[in-house]
TIKOL-773082 format. One record per residue: residue number from 1; residue in three letters; z, x, y of N, C-alpha, C, CB in turn. Coordinates in Angstrom, 2 decimals. Glycine has a CB too. Example, Ala and Ser with C-alpha at 12.3 -4.5 7.8 and 13.67 -1.06 7.14 Angstrom:
2
   n res    n_pz    n_px    n_py   ca_pz   ca_px   ca_py    c_pz    c_px    c_py   cb_pz   cb_px   cb_py
   1 ALA    7.80   13.19   -5.69    7.80   12.30   -4.50    7.80   13.20   -3.30    9.05   11.31   -4.47
   2 SER    7.08   12.85   -2.25    7.14   13.67   -1.06    7.87   12.90    0.03    5.72   14.08   -0.60
end
This chain:
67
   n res    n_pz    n_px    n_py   ca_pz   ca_px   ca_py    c_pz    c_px    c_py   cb_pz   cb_px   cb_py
   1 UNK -154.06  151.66   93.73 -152.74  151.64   94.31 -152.02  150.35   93.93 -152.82  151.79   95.83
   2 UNK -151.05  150.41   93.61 -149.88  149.43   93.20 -149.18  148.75   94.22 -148.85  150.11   92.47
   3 UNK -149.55  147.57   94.50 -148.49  146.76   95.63 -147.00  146.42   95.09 -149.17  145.17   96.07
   4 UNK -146.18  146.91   95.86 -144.88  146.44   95.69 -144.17  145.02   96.44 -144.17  147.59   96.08
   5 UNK -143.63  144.19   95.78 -143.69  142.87   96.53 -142.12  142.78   96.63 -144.54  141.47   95.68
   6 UNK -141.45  142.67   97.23 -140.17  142.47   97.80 -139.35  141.05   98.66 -140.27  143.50   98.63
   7 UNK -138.55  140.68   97.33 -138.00  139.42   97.20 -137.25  139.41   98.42 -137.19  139.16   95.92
   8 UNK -136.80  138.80   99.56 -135.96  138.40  100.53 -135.65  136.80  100.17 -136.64  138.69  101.98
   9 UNK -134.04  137.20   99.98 -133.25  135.95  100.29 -133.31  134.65  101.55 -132.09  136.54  100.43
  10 UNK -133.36  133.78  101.83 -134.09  133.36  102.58 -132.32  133.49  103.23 -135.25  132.00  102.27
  11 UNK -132.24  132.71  104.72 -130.74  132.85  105.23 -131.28  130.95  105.81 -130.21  134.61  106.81
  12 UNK -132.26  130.41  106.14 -132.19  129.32  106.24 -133.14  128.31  105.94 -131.88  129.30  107.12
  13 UNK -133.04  127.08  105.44 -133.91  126.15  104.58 -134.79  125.51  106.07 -132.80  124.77  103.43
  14 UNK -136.35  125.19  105.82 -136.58  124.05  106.54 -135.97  122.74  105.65 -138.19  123.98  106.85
  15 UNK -136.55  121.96  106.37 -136.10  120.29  106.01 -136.59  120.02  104.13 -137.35  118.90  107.38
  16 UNK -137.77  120.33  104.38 -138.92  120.61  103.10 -138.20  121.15  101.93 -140.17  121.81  103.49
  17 UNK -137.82  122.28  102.05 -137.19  123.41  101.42 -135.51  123.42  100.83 -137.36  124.45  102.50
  18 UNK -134.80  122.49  101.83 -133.65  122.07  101.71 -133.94  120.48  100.58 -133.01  121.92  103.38
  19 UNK -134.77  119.64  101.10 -135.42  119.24   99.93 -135.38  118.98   98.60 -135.95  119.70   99.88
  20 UNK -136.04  120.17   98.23 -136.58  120.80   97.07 -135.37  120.92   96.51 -137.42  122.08   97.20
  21 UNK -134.60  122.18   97.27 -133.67  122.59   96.70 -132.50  122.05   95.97 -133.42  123.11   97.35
  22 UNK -132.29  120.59   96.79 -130.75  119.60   96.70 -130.86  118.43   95.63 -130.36  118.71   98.34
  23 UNK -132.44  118.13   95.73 -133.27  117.16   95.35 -132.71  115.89   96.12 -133.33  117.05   93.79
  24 UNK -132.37  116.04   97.92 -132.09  114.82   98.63 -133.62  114.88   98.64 -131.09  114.71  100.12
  25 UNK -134.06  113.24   99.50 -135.21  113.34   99.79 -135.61  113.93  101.61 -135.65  111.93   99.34
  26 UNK -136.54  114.11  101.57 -136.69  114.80  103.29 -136.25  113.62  103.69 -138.35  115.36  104.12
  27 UNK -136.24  112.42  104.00 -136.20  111.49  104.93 -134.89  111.49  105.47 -136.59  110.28  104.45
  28 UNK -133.88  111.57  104.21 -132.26  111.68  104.06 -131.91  112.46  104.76 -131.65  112.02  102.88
  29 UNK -132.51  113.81  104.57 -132.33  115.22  105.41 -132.14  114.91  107.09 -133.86  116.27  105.15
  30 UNK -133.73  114.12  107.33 -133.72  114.10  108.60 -133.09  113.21  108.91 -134.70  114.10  109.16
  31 UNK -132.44  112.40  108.36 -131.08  111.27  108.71 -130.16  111.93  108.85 -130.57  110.18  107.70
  32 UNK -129.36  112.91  108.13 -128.14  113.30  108.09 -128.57  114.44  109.38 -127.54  113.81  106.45
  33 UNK -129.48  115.30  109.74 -129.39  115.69  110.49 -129.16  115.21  111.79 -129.98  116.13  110.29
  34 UNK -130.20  114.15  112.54 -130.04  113.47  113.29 -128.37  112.79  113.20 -131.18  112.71  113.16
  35 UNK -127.91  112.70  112.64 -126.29  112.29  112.48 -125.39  113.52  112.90 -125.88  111.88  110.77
  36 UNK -125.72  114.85  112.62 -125.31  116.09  112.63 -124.10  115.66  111.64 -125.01  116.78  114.14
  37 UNK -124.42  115.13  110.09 -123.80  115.41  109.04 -123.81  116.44  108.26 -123.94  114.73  108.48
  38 UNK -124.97  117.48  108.43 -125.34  118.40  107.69 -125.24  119.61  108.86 -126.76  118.05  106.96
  39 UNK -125.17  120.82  108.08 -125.16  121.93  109.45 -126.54  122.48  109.82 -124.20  123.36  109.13
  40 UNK -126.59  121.98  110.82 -128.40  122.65  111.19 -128.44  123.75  112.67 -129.75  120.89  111.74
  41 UNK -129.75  124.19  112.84 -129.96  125.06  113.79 -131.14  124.83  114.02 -129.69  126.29  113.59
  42 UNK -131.35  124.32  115.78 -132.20  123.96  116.51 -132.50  125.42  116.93 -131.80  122.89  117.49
  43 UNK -134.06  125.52  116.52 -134.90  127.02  117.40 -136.19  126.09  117.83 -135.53  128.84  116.09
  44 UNK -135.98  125.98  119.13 -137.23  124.84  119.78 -136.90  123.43  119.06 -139.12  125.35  119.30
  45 UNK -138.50  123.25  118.57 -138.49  122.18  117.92 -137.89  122.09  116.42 -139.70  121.84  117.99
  46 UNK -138.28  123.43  115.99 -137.86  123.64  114.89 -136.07  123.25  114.20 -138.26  124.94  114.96
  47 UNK -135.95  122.68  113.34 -134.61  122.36  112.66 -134.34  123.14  110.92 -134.64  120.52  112.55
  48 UNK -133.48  124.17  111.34 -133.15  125.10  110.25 -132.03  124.66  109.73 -133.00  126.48  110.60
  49 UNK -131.57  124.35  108.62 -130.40  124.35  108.07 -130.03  125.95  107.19 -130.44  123.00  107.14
  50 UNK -128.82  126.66  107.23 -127.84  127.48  107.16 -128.03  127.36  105.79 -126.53  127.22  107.84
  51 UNK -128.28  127.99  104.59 -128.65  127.98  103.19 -127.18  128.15  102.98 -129.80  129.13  102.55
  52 UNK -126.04  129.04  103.15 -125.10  129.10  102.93 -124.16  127.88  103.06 -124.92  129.98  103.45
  53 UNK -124.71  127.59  104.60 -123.17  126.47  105.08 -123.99  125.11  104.14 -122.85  125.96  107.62
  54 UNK -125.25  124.85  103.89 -125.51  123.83  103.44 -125.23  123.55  101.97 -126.60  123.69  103.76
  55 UNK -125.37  125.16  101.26 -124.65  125.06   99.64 -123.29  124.62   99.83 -124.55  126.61   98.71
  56 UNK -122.86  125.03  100.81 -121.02  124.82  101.13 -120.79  123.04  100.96 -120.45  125.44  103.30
  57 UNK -121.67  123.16  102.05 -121.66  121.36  102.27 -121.96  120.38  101.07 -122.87  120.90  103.36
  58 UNK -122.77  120.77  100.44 -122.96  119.80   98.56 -122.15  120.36   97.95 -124.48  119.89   97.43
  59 UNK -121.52  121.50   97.65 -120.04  121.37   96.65 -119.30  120.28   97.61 -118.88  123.15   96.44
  60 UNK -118.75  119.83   98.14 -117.90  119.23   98.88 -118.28  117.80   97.87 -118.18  119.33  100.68
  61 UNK -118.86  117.58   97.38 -119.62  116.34   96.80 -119.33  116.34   95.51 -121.14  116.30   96.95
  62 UNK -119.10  117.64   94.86 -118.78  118.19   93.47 -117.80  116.75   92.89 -117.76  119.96   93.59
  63 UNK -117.85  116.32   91.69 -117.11  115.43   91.06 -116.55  116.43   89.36 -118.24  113.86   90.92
  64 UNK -115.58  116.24   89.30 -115.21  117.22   88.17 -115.22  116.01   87.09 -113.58  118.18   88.37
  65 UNK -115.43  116.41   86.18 -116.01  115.72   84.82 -114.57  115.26   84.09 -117.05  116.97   83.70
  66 UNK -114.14  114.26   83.97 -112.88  114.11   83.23 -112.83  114.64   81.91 -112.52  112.80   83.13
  67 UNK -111.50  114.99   81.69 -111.26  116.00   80.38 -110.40  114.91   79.22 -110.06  117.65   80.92
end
């Protein structure tokens, strides 16, 4: 039998993962969070950042390349 494996989009980064992704370092992460510079979501202890609102949030940073 053949396993089928099925990709899901994630909808929010841990700290780790947001990370990876931005190439901030975690420490930064948990600075700007603790600042509530970045958009996050408290579930318990847990701290999720919004994969969407957080791509939103680094274009904002975007520098356009002079022509």
């Amino acid at each position: 039998m053949s396993e089928t494996k099925v990709l899901v989009e994630k909808l929010n980064y841990s700290i780790q993962e947001a990370a990876q992704a931005s190439d901030l370092s975690v420490s930064k992460l948990y600075k700007l969070s603790c600042e509530r510079k970045i958009p996050i979501q408290k579930i318990g202890s847990r701290v999720l950042i919004p994969r969407r609102e957080f791509e939103d949030w680094l274009r904002t940073f975007r520098v356009e390349a002079e022509k």
